[in-house]
C-alpha positions in Angstrom: 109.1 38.5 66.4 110.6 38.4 63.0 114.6 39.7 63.1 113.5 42.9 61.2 111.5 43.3 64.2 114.1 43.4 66.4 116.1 45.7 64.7 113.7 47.9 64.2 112.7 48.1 67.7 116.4 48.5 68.9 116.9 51.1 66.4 114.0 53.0 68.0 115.6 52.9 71.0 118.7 54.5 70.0 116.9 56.9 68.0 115.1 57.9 71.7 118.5 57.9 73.1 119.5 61.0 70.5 116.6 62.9 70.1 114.8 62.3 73.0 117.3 61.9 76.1 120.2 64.0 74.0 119.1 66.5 72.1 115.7 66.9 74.9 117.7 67.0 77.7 115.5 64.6 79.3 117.6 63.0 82.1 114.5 60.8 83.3 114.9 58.8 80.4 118.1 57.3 81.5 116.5 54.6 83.9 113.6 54.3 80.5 116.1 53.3 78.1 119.1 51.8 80.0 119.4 48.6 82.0 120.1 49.6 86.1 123.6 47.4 85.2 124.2 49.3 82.0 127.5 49.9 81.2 129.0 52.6 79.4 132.4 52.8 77.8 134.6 55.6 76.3 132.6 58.7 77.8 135.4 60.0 80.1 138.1 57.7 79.3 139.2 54.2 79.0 137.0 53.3 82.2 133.7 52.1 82.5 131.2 53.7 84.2 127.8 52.8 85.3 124.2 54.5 84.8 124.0 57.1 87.5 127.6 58.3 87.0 126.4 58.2 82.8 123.5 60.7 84.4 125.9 63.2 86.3 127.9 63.0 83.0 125.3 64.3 80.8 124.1 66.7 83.3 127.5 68.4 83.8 127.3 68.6 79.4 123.5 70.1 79.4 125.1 72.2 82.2 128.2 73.7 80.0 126.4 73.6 76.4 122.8 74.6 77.8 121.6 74.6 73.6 123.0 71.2 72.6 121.8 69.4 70.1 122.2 66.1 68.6 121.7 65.1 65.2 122.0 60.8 63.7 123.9 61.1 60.3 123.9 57.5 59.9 122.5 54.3 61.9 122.9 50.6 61.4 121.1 47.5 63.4 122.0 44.1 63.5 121.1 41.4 66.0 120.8 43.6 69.0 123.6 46.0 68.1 122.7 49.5 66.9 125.5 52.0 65.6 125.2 55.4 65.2 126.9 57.9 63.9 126.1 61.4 65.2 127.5 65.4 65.2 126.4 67.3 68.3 126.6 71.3 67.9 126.1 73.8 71.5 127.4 76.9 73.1 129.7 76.3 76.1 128.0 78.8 78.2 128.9 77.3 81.6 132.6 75.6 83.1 132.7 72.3 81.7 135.5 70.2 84.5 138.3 72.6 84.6 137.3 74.4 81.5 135.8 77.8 82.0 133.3 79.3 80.0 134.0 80.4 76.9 130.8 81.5 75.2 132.5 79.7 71.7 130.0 77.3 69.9 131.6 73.6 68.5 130.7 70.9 67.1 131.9 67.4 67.7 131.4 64.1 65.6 131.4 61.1 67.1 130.1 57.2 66.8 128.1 54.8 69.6 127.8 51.0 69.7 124.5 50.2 71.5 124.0 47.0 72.5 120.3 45.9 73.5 118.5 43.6 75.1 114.8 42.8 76.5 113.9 46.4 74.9 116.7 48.2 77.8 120.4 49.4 76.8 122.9 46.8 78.1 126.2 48.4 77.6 127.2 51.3 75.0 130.9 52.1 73.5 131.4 55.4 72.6 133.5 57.5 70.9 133.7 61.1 70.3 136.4 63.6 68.9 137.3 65.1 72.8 140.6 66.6 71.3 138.7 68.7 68.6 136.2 69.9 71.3 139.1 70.8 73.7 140.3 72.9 70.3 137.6 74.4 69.4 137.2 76.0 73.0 141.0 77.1 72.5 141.5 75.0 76.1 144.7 73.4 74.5 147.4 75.1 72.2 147.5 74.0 68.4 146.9 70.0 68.3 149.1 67.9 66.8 146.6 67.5 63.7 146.8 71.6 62.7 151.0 71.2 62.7 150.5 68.1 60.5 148.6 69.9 58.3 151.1 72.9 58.2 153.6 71.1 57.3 151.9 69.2 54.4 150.7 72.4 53.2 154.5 73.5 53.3 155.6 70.3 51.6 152.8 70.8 48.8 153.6 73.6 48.1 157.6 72.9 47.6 156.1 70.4 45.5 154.8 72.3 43.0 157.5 74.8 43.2 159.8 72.1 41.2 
């Protein structure tokens, strides 16, 4: 197989990741498209954690944000690597951890490094804006990026004053 071939074929299965397991809901797929020693990285913090605890994760998510959906914006393959860079939109309709229902709807951006081999997912790094979404559910008080922003407003502002 040619090494177009292979990329293609690996992009394909990230692509089923997003629009088939994510934005389906389809929680068989797991054990389809990941290795049984897959392992996943940045999904609830700096540890790793293995396929079946990757399954409760997504479950407890299609739990909270019952409409979510996934959409690729951008995707790259090389040599058994595929990135993607995706937006997810839903409703938190149900307590997501320690973070009761709010009925607000958000949208979070995020990137995943997918790493594949024999046709399965290996090991996946992800990374996903986990401080907007705690925003955007009004969980935490203003974030450190909405003062920043204030206060360059404020010093535009005395900027063009002069």
């Amino acid at each position: 197989m040619s090494p177009q071939a292979f990329a293609d074929e690996n992009q394909e299965i990230a692509e089923r990741v997003f629009t088939d397991l994510l934005d389906g809901h389809d929680l068989d797929l797991v054990s389809e498209l990941y290795a049984e020693d897959c392992v996943f990285y940045g999904m609830s913090g700096p540890e790793a954690i293995d396929r079946d605890e990757y399954e409760a994760f997504l479950a407890m998510y299609f739990e909270a944000f019952p409409d979510l959906s996934f959409e690729i914006e951008e995707m790259i393959s090389d040599d058994g690597r595929v990135s993607v860079r995706w937006t997810s939109r839903g409703t938190h309709e149900n307590d997501l951890m320690d973070v009761p229902a709010t009925g607000k709807s958000a949208t979070v951006t995020g990137m995943s490094f997918v790493h594949v081999e024999d046709g399965r997912i290996v090991e996946t790094y992800n990374n996903h804006d986990r401080l907007g979404l705690l925003e955007q559910l009004g969980a935490i008080p203003d974030s450190p990026r909405k003062v920043v922003r204030m206060m360059l407003g404020q010093l535009k502002g005395r900027l063009t004053d002069r």
